[in-house]
C-alpha positions in Angstrom: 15.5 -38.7 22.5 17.4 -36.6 25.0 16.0 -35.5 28.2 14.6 -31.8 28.1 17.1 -28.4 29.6 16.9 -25.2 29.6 18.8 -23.2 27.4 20.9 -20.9 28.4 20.4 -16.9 28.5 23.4 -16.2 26.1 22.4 -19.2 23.5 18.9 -17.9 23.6 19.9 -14.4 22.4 22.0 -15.9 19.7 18.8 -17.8 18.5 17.3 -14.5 18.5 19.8 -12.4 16.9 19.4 -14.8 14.1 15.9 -13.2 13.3 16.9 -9.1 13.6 20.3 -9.2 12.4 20.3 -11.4 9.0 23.5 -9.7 7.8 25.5 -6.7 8.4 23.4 -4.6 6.6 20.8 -5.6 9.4 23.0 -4.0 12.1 23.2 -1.0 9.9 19.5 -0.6 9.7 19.1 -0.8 13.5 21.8 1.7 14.5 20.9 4.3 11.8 17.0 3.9 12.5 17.7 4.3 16.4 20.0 7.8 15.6 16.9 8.7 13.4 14.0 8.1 16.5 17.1 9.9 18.4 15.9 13.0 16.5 19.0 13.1 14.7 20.5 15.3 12.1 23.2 14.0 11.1 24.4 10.5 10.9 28.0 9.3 9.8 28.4 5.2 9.1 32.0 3.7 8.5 32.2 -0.1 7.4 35.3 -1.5 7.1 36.9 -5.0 7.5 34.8 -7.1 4.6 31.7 -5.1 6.3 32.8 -6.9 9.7 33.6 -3.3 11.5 30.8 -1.3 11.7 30.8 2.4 13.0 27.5 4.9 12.9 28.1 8.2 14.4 24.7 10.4 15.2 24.0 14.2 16.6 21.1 12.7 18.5 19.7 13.1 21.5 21.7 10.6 23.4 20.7 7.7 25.8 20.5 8.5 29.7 23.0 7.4 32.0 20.3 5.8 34.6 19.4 4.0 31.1 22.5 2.7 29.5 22.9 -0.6 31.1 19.3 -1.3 30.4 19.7 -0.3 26.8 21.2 -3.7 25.8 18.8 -5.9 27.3 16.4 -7.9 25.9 12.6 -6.2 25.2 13.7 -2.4 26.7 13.0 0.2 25.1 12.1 4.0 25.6 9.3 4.1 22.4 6.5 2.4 23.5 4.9 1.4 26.8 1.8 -0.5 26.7 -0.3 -2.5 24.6 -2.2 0.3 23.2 0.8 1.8 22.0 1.6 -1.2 19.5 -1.0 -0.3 17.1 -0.2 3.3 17.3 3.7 3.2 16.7 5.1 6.7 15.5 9.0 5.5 15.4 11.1 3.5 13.7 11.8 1.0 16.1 9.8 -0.2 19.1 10.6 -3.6 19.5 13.8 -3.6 22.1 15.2 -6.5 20.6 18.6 -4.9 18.0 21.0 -3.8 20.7 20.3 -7.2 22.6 20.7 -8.8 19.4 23.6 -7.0 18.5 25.8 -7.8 21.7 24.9 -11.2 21.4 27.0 -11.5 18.2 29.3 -9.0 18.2 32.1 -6.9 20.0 30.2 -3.5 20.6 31.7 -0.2 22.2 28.6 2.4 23.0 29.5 6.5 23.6 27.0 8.6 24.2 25.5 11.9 26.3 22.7 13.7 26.2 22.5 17.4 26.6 21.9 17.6 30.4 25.1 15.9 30.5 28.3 17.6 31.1 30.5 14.0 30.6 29.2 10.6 28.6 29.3 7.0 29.0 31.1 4.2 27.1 29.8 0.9 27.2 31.8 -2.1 26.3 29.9 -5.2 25.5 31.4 -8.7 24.6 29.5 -12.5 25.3 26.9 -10.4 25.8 28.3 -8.6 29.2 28.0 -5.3 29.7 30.6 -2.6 31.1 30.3 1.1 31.5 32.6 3.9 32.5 32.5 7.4 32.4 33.9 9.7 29.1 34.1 12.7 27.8 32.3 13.0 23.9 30.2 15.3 22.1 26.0 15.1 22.3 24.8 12.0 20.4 25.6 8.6 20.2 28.6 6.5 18.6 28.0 2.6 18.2 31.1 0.6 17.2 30.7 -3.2 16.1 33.6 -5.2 15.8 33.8 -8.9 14.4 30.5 -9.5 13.6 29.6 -12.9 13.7 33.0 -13.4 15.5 30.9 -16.3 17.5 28.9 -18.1 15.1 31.1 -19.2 12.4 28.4 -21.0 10.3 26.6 -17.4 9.5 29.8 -16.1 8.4 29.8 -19.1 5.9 26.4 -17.8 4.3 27.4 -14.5 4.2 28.3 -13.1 0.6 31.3 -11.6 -0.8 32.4 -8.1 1.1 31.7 -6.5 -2.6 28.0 -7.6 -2.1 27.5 -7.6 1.2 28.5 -3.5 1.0 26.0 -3.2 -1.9 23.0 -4.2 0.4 24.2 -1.4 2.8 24.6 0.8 0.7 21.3 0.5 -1.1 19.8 0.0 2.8 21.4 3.8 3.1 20.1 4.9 0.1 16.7 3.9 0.7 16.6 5.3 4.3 18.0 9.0 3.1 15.7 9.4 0.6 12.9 8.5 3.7 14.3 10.9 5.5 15.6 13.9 3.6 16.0 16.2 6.7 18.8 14.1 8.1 22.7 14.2 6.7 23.5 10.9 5.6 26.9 9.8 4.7 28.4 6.2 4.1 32.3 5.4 3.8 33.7 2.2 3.2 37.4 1.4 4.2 37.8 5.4 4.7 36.3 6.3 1.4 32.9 8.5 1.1 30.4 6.5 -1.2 27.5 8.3 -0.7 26.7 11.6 1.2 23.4 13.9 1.3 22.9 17.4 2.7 20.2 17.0 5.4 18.1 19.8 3.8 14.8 18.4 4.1 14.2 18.7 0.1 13.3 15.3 -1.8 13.9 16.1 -4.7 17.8 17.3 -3.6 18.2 14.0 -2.2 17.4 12.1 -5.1 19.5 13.9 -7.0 22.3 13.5 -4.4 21.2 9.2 -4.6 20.8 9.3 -8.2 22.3 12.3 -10.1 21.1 15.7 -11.1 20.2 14.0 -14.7 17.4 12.0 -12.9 15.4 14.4 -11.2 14.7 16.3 -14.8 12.6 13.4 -15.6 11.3 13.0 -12.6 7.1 13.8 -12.0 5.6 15.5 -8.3 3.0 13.2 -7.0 1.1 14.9 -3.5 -1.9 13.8 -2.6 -4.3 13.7 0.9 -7.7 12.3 1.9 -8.4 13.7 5.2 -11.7 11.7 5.2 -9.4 8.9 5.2 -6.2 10.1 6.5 -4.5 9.4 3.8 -1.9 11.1 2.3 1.0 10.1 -0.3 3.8 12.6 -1.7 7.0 12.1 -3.6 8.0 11.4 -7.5 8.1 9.0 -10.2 9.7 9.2 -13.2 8.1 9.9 -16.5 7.4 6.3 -18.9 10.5 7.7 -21.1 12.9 7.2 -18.1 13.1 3.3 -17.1 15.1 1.2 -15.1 16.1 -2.5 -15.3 14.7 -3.8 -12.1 12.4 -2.8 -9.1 15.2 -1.4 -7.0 14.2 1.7 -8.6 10.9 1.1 -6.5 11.4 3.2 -3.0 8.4 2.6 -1.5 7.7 3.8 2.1 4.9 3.6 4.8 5.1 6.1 7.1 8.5 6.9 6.2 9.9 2.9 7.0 11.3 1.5 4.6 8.4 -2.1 3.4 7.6 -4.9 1.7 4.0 -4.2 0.2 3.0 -6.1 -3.0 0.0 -4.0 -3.2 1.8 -0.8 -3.5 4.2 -2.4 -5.9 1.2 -3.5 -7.5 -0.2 -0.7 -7.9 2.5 1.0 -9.1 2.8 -1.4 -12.0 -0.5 -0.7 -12.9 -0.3 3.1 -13.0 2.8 2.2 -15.3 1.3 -0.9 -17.1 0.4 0.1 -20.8 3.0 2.9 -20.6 6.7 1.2 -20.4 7.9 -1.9 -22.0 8.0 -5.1 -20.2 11.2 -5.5 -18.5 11.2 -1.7 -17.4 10.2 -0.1 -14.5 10.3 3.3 -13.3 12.2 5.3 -10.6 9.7 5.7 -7.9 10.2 7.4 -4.1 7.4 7.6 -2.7 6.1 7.8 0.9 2.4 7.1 2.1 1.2 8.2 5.4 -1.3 6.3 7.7 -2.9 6.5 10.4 -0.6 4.5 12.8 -3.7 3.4 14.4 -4.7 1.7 10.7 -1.3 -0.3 9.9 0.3 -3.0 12.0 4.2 -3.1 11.8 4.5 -5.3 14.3 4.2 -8.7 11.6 7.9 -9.5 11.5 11.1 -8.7 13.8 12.3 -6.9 10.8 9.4 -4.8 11.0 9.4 -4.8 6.4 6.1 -6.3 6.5 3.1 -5.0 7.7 -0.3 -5.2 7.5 -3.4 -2.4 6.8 -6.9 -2.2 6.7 -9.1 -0.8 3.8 -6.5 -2.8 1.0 -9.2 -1.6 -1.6 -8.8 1.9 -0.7 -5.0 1.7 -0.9 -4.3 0.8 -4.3 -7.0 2.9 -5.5 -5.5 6.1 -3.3 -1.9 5.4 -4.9 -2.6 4.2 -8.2 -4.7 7.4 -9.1 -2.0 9.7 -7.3 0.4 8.2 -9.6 -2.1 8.8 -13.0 -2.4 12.0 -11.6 1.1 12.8 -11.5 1.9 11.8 -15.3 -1.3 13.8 -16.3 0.4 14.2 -19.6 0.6 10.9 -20.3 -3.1 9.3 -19.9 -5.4 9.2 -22.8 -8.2 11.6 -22.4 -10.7 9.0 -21.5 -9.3 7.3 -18.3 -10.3 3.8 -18.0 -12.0 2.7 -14.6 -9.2 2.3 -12.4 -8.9 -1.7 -10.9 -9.6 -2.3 -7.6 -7.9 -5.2 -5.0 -11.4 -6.5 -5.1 -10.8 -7.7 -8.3 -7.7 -9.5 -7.3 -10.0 -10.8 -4.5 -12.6 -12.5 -6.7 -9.3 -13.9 -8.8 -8.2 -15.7 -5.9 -11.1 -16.6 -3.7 -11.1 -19.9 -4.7 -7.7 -20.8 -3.7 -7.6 -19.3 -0.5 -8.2 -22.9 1.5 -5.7 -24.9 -0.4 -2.7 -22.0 -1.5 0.0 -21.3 1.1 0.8 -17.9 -1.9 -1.9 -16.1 -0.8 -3.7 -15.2 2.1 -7.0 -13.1 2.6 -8.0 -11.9 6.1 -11.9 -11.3 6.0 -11.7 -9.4 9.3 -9.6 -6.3 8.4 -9.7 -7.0 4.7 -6.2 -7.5 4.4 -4.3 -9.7 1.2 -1.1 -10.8 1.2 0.4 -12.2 -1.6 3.8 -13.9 -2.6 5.7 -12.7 -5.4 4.6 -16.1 -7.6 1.4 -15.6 -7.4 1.7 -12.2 -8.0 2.9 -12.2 -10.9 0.0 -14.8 -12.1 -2.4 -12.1 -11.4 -1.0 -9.4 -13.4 -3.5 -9.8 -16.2 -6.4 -10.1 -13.9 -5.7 -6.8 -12.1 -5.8 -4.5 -15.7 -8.7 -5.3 -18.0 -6.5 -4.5 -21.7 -3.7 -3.3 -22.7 -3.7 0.1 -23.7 -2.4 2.5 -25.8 -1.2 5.9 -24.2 0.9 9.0 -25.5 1.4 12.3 -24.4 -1.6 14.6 -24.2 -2.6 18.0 -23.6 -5.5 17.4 -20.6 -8.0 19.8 -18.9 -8.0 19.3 -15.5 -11.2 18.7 -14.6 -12.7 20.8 -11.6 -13.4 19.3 -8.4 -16.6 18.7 -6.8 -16.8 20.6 -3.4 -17.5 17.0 -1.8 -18.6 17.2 2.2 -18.6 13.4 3.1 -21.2 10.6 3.4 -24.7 10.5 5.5 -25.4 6.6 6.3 -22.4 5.9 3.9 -25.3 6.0 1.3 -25.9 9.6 -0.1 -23.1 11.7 -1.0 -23.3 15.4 0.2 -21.9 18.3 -2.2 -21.6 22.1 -1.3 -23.2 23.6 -4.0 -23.4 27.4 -4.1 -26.9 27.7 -3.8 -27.4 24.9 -1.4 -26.9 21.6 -0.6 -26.7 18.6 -2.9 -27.5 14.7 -1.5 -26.9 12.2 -4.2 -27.8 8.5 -3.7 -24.4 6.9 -4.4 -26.0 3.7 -5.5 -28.2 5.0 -8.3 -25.8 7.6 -9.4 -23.8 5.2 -10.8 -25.9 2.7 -11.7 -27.0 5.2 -14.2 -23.9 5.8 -15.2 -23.1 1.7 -15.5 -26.7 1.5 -17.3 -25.7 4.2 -20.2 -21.9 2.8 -20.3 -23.5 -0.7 -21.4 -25.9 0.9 -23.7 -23.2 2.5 -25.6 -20.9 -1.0 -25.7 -20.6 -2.8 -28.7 -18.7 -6.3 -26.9 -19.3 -6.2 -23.2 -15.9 -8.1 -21.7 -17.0 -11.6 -19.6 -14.6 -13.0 -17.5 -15.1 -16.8 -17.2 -16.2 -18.6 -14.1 -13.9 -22.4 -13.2 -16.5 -22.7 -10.8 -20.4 -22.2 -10.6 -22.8 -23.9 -8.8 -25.8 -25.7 -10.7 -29.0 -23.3 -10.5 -32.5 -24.6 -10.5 -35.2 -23.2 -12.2 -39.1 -23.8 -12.9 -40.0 -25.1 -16.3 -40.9 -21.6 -17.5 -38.5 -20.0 -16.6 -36.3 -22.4 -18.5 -37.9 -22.1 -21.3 -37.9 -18.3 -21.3 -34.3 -18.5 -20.5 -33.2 -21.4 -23.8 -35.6 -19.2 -26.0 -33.4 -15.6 -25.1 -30.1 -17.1 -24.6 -29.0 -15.3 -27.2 -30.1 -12.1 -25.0 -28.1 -13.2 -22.6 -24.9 -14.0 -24.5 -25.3 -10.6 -26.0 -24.8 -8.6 -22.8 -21.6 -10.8 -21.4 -23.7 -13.8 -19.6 -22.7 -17.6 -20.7 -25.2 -19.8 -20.0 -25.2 -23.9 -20.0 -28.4 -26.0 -19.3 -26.7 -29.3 -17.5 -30.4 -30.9 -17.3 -34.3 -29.4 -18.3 -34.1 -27.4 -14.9 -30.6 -26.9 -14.2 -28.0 -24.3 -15.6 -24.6 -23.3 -14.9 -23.3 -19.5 -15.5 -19.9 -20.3 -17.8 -19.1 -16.9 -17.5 -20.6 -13.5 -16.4 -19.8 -9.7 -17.3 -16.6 -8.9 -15.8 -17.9 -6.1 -13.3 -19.9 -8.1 -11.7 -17.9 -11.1 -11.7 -18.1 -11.0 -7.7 -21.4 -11.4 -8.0 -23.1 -14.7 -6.9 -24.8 -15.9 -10.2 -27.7 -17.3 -8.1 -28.5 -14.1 -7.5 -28.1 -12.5 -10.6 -30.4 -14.5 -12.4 -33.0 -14.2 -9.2 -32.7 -10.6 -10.3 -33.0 -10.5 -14.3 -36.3 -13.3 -13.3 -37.5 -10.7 -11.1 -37.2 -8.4 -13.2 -38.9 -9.9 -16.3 -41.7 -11.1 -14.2 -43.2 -13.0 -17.2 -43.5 -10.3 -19.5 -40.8 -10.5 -22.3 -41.3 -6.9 -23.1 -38.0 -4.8 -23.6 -36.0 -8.1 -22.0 -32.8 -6.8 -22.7 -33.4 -3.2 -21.5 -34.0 -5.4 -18.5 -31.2 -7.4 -18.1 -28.7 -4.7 -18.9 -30.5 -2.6 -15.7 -30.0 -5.8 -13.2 -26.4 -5.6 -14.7 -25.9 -2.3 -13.5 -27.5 -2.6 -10.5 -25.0 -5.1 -9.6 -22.2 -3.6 -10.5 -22.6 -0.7 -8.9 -22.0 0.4 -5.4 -23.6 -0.2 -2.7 -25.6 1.9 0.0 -24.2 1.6 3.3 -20.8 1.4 1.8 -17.9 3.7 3.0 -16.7 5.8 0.3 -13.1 7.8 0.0 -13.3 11.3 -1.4 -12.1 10.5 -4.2 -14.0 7.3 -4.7 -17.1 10.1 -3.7 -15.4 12.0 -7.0 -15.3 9.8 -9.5 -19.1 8.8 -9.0 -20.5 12.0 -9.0 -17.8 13.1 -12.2 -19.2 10.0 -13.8 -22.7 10.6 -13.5 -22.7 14.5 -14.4 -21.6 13.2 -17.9 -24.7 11.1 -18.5 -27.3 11.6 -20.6 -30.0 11.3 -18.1 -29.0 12.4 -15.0 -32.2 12.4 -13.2 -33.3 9.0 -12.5 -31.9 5.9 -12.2 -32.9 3.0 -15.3 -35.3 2.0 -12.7 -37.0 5.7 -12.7 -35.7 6.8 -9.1 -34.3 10.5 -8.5 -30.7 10.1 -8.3 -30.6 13.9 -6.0 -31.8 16.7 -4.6 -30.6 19.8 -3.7 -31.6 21.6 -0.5 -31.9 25.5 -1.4 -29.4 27.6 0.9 -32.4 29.7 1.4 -34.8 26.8 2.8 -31.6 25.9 5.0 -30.7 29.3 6.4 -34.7 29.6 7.1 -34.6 26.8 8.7 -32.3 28.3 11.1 -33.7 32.0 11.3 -30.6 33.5 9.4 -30.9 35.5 6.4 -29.4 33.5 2.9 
């Protein structure tokens, strides 16, 4: 083996460049993104020379003088300062890597000013030195690469045809104007103008400018916030008559960047599921906001992936803004919307051995390649089903205030103040729901661990298995005193069986009378909600529009009082104020 050396600077930013710059539509996404932190308005991008020769022209703010030369080094930058800032990141990009990256493998010309400025500076850069001289240019910022890849002859190999290297800018430009609709975006190739939008902060204008004009009559508003969570999503999908051959239609955004999120593809395709053929998917632009402080962007050099906490409450947040927006297209009874939880208990058991699939306990975060994806398609929807247009009522919202304990639910009523116990709420709900069910759907269990029970209650258990089966539960007897669940009631398939039973014994206590009536109530105690568990408003909604519908609203199956309302009167007294 040869003896160990230290590379040197120039070969280690090659090795790097490899990792930001992947193809010219890499260098593309770096420049444009920088004119956009830039606070730009307008941005101009020229490729020419089999996408070799790359010009993007921007009306920014400019880079200082002082600052120029340390532009192009490696890890400067202007956008973030200290470790704090990395898990609050409000620009595009932060790293300080794509101009270093940039020079290393390419012949790049920089002019630029800023407003304070009467005369620029242009910066030549080639083998990764760096040059500057005075000029005189307009505000803003013109980078010019020539020869890209001029120095490493094996990428140039792997690159594709100039035809299709030009399509991934182009759909790269695409994608970032309809992120940002208040900036001017135009694209030319070899002097010719292939795509060009107006800059006037409209959506739906852009898309049209994208797409056509055709589009954007099919085209459904989806706005939505949370401000218990932060949350907020707005944009448009396309109604189920309007489809697309492949998920390029999908333009999905995080905070306006441009990601790779299966769960919001995901839960797109679930919103869409039982309403387009397979094979079709829908236009979709949307944009969610989060809290910076909530999403990590700083996974990959390429800053696509990223990673968020609360996954649950993301698909749930964009797969109901999506049903909301195609209102007319639901069936009047919508179904219980999935959660990732279910996709959770799906792949629990694989978590050890699968490299597809990775759960992080600690911030409750999934990822998930696109194969294994795919194999859980039919575990995230419980049926097909059948939907047309219909006329709906919009139901009226509850005037939610939040959570106390994350246990009890607090409504502004308008004579007082309403505290629900979100746990009981809907386990009545669940209870009546399983009443009314003719064929409660199981999911099966691959793996259960052997349960040991006394004598009697094995025989009380092989006597009533029947009961059992009835409500969704599959039980084998291995020996006398041990049983295996084979399958269990699909909402509560998270559920340890072990405890389950434990609860159904409890329950029955020896006496046999109304058994089922008691083993339909530990059902629903399982599946529902738990106190102490944070709730999103609209999560908060659902439960309290669920249980208002029941037939017994008062008490839980277990006889508890599911609320209580605090008269206005009894709170202004309270006080000393007059109601």
């Amino acid at each position: 083996m040869a003896r160990i050396k230290q590379l040197s600077k120039h070969l280690i930013n090659q090795i790097a460049a490899g990792e930001v710059i992947e193809r010219p539509a890499s260098v593309v996404k770096e420049l444009v993104e920088n004119s956009i932190d830039a606070g730009s308005t307008k941005v101009s991008i020229e490729i020419n020379n089999d996408c070799r020769d790359i010009r993007v022209a921007d009306n920014g703010s400019g880079i200082h003088p002082d600052d120029i030369m340390l532009a192009f080094s490696k890890h400067a930058t202007s956008k973030i300062s200290s470790d704090e800032d990395l898990f609050d990141i409000h620009t595009m990009g932060f790293r300080g890597e794509a101009l270093a990256s940039i020079i290393s493998i390419s012949k790049l010309t920089c002019t630029t000013r800023t407003a304070e400025f009467d005369a620029g500076t242009k910066v030549k850069c080639e083998n990764s030195e760096v040059k500057s001289t005075q000029t005189g240019c307009a505000i803003g910022t013109i980078m010019e690469i020539k020869d890209l890849f001029y120095n490493l002859p094996a990428r140039l190999k792997f690159l594709k045809s100039s035809n299709t290297e030009f399509s991934y800018i182009q759909e790269l430009v695409q994608s970032i104007a309809l992120a940002h609709p208040h900036c001017a975006l135009e694209l030319k190739k070899n002097g010719k103008t292939v795509l060009k939008t107006s800059g006037q902060n409209n959506l739906l204008q852009t898309i049209k400018e994208v797409y056509s004009a055709d589009v954007t009559q099919n085209l459904k508003e989806v706005l939505k916030t949370d401000p218990l969570s932060g949350l907020k999503i707005s944009g448009y999908v396309s109604t189920p008559d309007y489809t697309r051959s492949s998920k390029k239609s999908y333009h999905i955004y995080i905070n306006s960047r441009t990601v790779k999120c299966p769960i919001f593809q995901k839960s797109i395709d679930t919103a869409y599921k039982s309403l387009i053929a397979n094979g079709k998917y829908p236009l979709v632009v949307l944009n969610l906001e989060i809290p910076p402080s909530d999403v990590d962007v700083n996974v990959h050099p390429t800053k696509k992936e990223v990673r968020y906490k609360n996954t649950n409450q993301i698909f749930n947040f964009i797969y109901t803004s999506i049903q909301a927006g195609l209102t007319n297209y639901v069936e009047q009874a919508q179904p219980e919307p999935q959660t990732v939880s279910n996709v959770v208990d799906f792949i629990q058991p694989k978590l050890e051995s699968s490299g597809d699939v990775i759960f992080d306990k600690e911030d409750d975060t999934i990822y998930i390649s696109d194969k294994e994806m795919e194999k859980l398609e039919t575990h995230i929807v419980e049926q097909p089903r059948m939907f047309a247009p219909v006329e709906k009522e919009v139901e009226p919202e509850e005037n939610i205030i939040g959570q106390y304990k994350n246990t009890y639910i607090l409504i502004e009523k308008e004579d007082g103040l309403e505290i629900v116990d979100q746990h009981i709420a809907e386990e009545r709900y669940i209870y009546e729901k399983l009443m009314s069910e003719k064929d409660i759907v199981s999911q099966m269990l691959f793996v259960s661990d052997v349960i040991n029970v006394s004598s009697s209650e094995a025989e009380l258990i092989k006597e009533n298995i029947d009961k059992f089966e009835k409500f969704g539960y599959g039980i084998e007897f291995m020996k006398d005193n041990e049983l295996i669940f084979r399958k269990v009631p699909q909402m509560i398939a998270k559920v340890n069986p072990k405890d389950i039973l434990a609860d159904i014994l409890k329950n029955i206590d020896g006496n046999l009378d109304r058994l089922e009536e008691k083993i339909l109530i530990t059902t629903s105690c399982k599946a529902s909600v738990k106190a102490g568990q944070k709730l999103s408003t609209w999560q908060m909604q659902e439960i309290i529009k669920r249980w208002r519908k029941t037939k017994m609203p008062y008490t839980c199956p277990h006889g508890r009082t599911i609320s209580k309302v605090l008269p206005h009167k009894e709170i202004a007294s309270f006080f000393q104020r007059n109601a």
